[in-house]
Each structure stands twice: as C-alpha cells, then as structure tokens.
N, C-alpha and C positions, 0 to 999 in steps of 0.2 A: 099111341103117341100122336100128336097134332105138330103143324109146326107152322112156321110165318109164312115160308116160300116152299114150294115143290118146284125145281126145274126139272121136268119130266120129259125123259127120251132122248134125251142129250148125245150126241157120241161125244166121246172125249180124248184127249191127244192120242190115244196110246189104240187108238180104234173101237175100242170097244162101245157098250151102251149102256146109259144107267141114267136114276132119277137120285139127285141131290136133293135133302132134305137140308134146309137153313132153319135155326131157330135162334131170332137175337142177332147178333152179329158174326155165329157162328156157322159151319158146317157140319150140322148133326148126325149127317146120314149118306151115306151114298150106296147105294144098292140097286141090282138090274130091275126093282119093281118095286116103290114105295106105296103102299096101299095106307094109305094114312089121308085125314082131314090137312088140310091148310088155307090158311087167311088167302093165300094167292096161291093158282097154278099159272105157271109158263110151260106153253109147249113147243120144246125144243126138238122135236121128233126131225131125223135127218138133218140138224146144222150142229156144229161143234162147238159144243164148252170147253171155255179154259181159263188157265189163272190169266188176271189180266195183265196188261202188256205194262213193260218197266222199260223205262228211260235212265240211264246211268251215269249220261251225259248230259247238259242241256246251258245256257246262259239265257237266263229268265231274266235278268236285269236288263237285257237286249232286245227281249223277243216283241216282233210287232213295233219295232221304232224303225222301216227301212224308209230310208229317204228321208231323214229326218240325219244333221242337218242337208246328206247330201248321200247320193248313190255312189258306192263303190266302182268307179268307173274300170281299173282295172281287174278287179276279181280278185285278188290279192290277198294273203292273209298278211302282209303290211301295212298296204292300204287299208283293211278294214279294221285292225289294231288305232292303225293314225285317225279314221273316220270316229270308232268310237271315243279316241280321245276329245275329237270336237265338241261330241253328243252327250261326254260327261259333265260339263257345265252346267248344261239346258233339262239336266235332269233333273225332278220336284220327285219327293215322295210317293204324290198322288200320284204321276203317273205312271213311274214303275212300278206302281200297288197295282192300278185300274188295267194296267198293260198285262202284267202276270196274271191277277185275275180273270182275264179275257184267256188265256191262253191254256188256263186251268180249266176252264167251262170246256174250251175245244177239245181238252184232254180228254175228261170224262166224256164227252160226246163218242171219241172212238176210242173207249177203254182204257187208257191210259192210267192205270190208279199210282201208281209211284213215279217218281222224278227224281235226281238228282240233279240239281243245277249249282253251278259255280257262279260264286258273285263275287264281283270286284272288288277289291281291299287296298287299293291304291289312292280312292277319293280321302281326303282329310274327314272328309262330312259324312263319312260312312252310309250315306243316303240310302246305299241301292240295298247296304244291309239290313238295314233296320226295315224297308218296307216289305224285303223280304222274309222278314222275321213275323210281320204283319199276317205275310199272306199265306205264312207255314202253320199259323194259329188258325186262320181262318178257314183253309181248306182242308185241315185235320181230320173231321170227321168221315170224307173222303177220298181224300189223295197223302198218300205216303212223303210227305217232301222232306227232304234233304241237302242243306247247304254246304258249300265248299268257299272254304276262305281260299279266294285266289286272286293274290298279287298279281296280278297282271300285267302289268308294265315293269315286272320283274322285282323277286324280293330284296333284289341288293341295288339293282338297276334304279329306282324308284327309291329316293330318300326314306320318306315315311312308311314304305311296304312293309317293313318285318315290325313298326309298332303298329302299325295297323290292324294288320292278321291276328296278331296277339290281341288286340282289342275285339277283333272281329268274333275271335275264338273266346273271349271273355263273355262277349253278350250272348252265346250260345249257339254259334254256326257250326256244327256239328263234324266238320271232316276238313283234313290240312292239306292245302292244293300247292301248285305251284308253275312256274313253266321256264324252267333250265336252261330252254336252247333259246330263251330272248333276253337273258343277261349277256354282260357286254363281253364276256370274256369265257369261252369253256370252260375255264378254271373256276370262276365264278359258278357257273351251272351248277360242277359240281359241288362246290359249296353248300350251294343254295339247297339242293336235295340232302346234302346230308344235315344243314341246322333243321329244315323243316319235318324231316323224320324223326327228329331226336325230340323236336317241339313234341311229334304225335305222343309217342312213345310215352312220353313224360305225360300226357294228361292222357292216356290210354284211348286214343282216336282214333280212326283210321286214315288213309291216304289217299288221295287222287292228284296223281299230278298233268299235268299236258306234259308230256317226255316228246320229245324230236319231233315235232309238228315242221317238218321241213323235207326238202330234198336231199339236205346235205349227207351223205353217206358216214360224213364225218360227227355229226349230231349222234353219240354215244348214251346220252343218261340217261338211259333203262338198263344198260350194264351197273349203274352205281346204285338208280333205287332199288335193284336185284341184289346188289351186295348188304346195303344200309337196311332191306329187309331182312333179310338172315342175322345180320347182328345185333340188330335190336329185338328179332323177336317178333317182327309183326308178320309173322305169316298171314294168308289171309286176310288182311286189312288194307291188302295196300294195292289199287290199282294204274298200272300207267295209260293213259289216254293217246289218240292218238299213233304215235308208234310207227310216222309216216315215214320219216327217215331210213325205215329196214328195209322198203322196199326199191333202196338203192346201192345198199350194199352190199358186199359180194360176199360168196354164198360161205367162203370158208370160216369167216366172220359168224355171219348167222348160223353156222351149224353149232360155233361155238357158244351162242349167244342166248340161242332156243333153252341148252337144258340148266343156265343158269338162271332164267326165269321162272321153267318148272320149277325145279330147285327151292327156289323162293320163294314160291306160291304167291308169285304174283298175277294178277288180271291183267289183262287188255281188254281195252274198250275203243276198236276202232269204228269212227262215221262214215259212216261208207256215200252218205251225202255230199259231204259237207268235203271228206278229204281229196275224193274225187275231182271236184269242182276246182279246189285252192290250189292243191297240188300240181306240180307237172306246167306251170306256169311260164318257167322259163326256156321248157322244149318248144323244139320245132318237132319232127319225125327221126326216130321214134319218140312217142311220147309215152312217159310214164303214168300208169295206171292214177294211182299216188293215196292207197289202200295197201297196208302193212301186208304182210303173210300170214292170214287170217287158216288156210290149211294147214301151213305147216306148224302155226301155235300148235292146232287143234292134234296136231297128229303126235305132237313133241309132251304131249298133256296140260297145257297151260289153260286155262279157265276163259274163254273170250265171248264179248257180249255187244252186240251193237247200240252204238249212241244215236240221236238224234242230232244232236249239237247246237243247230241254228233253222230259227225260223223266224223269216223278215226281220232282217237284222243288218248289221254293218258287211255280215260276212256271206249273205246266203238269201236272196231274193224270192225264193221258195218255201214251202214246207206246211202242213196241217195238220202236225201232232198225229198222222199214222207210224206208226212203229211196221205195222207192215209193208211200208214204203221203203223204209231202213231197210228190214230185212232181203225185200224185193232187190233193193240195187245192190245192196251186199253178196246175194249169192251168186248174181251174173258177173261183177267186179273179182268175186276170187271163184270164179270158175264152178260154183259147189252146186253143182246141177243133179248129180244123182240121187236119186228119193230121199234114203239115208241123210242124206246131207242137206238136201233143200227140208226137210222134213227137223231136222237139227237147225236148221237158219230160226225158223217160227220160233222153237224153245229158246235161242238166242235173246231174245225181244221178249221173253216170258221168264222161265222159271230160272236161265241161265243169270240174266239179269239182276233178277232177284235176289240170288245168292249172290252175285257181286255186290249188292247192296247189304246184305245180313238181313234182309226182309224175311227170317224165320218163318213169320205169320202168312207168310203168300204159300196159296196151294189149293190142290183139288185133292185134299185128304181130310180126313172127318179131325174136329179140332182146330182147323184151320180158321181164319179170316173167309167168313162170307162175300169174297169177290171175288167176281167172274165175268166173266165174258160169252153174251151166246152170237156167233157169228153166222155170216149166209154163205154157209159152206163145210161140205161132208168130213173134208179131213184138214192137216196142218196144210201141206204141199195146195190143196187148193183154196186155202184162205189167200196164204201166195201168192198164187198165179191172179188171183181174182180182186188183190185188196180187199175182200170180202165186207161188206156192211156187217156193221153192230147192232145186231137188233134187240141186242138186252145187256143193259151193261147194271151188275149189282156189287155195291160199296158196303162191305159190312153188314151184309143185312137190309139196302136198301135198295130200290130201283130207282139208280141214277139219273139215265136217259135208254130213251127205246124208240123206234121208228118202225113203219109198218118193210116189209119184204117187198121188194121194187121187182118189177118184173116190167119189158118192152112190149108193148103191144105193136103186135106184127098186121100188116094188110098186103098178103099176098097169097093168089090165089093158088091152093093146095097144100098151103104151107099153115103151121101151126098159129095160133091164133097171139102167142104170146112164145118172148123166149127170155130166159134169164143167165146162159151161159155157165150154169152148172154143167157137169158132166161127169158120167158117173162112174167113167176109168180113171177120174184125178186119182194119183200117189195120195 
C-alpha cells in the first residue's frame, strides 16, 4: 500500500510512538512502523502529533478591529459591549470578510483547524452575518467554522434581536446563542433562555449561550439552561459559555448547581483570557480571579473546554490564535498544575473541544479526518510549558503551513553551541 503523507516517528498524546499513514483526506494507517511508499515523508521523530487545536468560543465579527473607533479605556466588559456598538455602523462587508480572513490564515499558522464564533444578530443589515457566511464557504476546505446567532445586545433588550436571529438562523448560521444576564430584567433572562432553546429544539440545533458573564453571584441562568436542556431533550447540544458568575458564589449554592449541570449534559466553555482580564473589575483586594470552577466542573463530571474568545477587539487588546496560550493561563488560573491535569488542560484546547463542537471527524484514529498537528515538543505538559512551535500543520490531507525548528545560538565559552529549551523530564 502507498499513500500521500507518512508522518513518521511521531509521539502522540497518549506517549506512545507511531507513523500515520494519510491517503486523500483521510487517516489510513497508524502503526509503530509504516514501511510503505509515499508522495511525502514528514519526520516527526521526538516532537508530538495531535489532533488539531479547537476553538469553541470566538467573535470573528470583531477580531482585528482594536482601536477602531476607539480603545477600550476601562477594560470593561460594558465598555467594550458600548465600544462595539460604536464600531457597528462603520462595519462594510469587506472588512469583516478581509478581517476574519486574516485571522483564519493566523489560525492555520498555529493549527487551529476548527472555530466556533458568535456573530451579531442585533445589526438590521445582518452585515457581519452574511460575511461570515462568505468566509465559512471560503475557508471550508480547511477550517471547521461554525456560527452562532448571537443577539447581543440582548434578545428581548434589542427590538429587532429575536427577528433577527430567526433570520440569521434562516440563512444558515448553524447554532442558537444568547446572553441572559444583559437583558434588562432577570425575569427577562430567563425568558430569553428559555424561547431560544425551544427555537433550537424546534429546528434540531444546538446551543451556545454566554450565561453569567458577570460578577454578580446573583446572575443564575445556567441553572435554567440546565433545566430547559433536560426538557427539551438537548442533551449534549447545548453549551453554556462563560460561567463567570459561579466563581462568586457561595459554595452551598454551587454544590447544588454542579450536579444539575452534569445532569444535563451540559458544556462549559470558560476564557481563561479573556475572563480573567474583564472580570473582578470592580475589586479592590481581595480580588477575584474571575475564571468559573473549572475543577470542580471537572471533578462534578461536566464536559469543560477552553475558549479563545477575543483577539484585538473592543474586549481584549491581545491574543494570536494560540490555543495553547488559552490552555497555558487556564491551568495556572484554576490551579490544575499536576501532570494529570496540566496534561488534561492540552486535550481541553483539542479533543475536549471537539466534542463540544460534535466535530465527529477530528481525531488521531484510522478513518478520521486527515488533521493534525506536529509540534516542537516531546509530550502534552511540554507543548504547555513551552507554547511549543508548529512545524507541521495538515488539513485534510494537506500541508497547510510549516516552519523550519528554531533553535538559539549560544556564544559562551564552555557552554553548548545552541539551546532550544526542551527538556527531557517534561511531564
């Protein structure tokens, strides 16, 4: 048997070593020694293959507009709501086309093959939708993208938001978002979660909502899209975002709160960026982290996967499409330092993700979707540690992008002539 690609010598998450055979846009073959012809060999001898890295969260309709019309002077997640209300006027097709498209090139750059991103459903002109529609055709043959109709200035808050969405969700955006704690009234909130679930339900969709992107210990609705999934049946479909709010309130609460999530099979997808940043705003000392209970999901069995959220945007002055930058500040922010766990953070940002997407097709198993990832680095825990380079990123069957293995050249006498910060007791 011959085949297009041999990635040969690979280690792969689970420590072991093996050569992947791709034919087409598939995974043919994985075995500890492929003796076979191929159109291409990669040799991946000592650096780690994996499925590539998923984004679950994102606002692509934003990304790459910072300072445009104006920076977010307090860091705020109100000011950056009010900021992007300024910035939706001045938005053209083109440029939320040319802007997403720029940030899909950075993706694939550091393996990023899937995204979910939320797009605004508030504009009359549906703008940001339709270029987004553009650019989920255009970069198909590579990147997994996935839209969320999301009212964002609130589905009841915002006159035209719930025809909107329904239009938005006509011309084919794929998933029902929403965001609860920025209607004007609690009672609203819950509202708002429960028409939008019943929208899913009825056209058989899934869920993403932003639930309690706040302080307030009082911001509840992840207890109600926990209930409204269980009665309609969307197990699995449905994840809440965010989920800032839990890590204010008290714990008798959250003990309660945990296993009717499991229960429900619902996701979290907390930004360990992004919420970091926004959060905890109005502390002085102490200050709160302002990162959900990312252990205690995990320990309570709830399904949790980190987002991205925001890169150069109204909300978030930083960011480069690394997932393992996500992962990096997520596992210091909830403490999950032990191998085990830092070693679990990496799958978060991969396979974890994945399945909160329903990305079936992603994987390092024969049958699968041809994409992957070969990084500059032995195991998960030291991609990690390391942000590790991408030096082979393949899409279906194709090499995406690749750069050569960077090493420092060193001038000091006795010392080695080069160092590259491997090391060969990483976890």
């Amino acid at each position: 048997m011959s085949f297009d690609i041999i990635v040969r010598g690979g280690t792969l998450p689970d420590g072991s070593t093996a050569d992947i055979g791709i034919c087409g846009d598939k995974i043919a073959a994985i075995e500890p020694r492929i003796d076979a012809e191929a159109g291409r060999v990669i040799d991946a001898t000592g650096n780690l293959v994996s499925q590539p890295f998923v984004d679950p969260h994102f606002h692509m309709d934003a990304t790459l507009s910072y300072g445009i019309p104006r920076i977010n002077a307090s860091g705020t997640l109100l000011e950056g709501i009010a900021l992007w209300g300024e910035l939706k006027p001045l938005l053209t097709h083109e440029a939320v086309r040319d802007r997403a498209l720029a940030y899909c090139d950075w993706a694939v750059s550091m393996g990023l093959l899937a995204i979910r991103t939320h797009v605004d459903t508030c504009d009359d002109r549906l703008l940001a939708v339709e270029a987004l529609l553009e650019v989920k055709k255009t970069v198909a043959p590579y990147i997994d993208l996935q839209l969320v109709a999301f009212p964002q200035d609130g589905f009841y808050r915002s006159l035209t938001a719930r025809e909107n969405t329904i239009r938005a969700l006509n011309m084919g955006v794929d998933i029902v978002g929403g965001i609860p704690h920025f209607e004007r009234t609690m009672a609203d909130g819950t509202r708002s979660v429960t028409e939008l679930c019943e929208i899913a339900a009825e056209r058989g969709l899934m869920v993403d909502m932003h639930c309690d992107e706040t302080d307030d210990p009082l911001s509840r609705h992840i207890e109600q899209l926990a209930y409204e999934t269980q009665r309609l049946g969307l197990s699995c479909r449905v994840a809440g975002s965010h989920l800032t709010s839990m890590h204010s309130m008290d714990n008798y609460y959250v003990s309660k709160l945990l296993p009717l999530i499991a229960e429900a099979g619902v996701s979290a997808i907390p930004n360990p960026l992004i919420n970091i940043v926004i959060q905890g705003r109005h502390d002085t000392y102490p200050k709160r982290r302002g990162m959900t209970r990312v252990p205690e999901m995990l320990k309570a069995g709830i399904r949790v996967g980190f987002g991205q959220d925001c890169v150069l945007d109204p909300w978030y002055p930083l960011g480069t499409a690394d997932m393992l930058d996500v992962a990096f500040m997520g596992l210091h922010v909830a403490q999950m330092t032990s191998p085990v766990d830092m070693a679990h953070c990496f799958d978060m940002v991969t396979k974890v993700n994945a399945e909160i997407m329903g990305l079936d097709h992603l994987g390092l198993a024969v049958g699968k979707a041809a994409s992957l990832v070969v990084l500059d680095a032995g195991s998960r825990v030291e991609a990690l540690r390391l942000r590790a380079d991408r030096l082979c990123v393949i899409a279906r069957g194709k090499v995406v992008a690749e750069r050569e293995k960077r090493a420092t050249r060193l001038s000091i006498a006795g010392r080695p002539a080069t160092v590259d910060r491997r090391h060969h007791t990483a976890g």
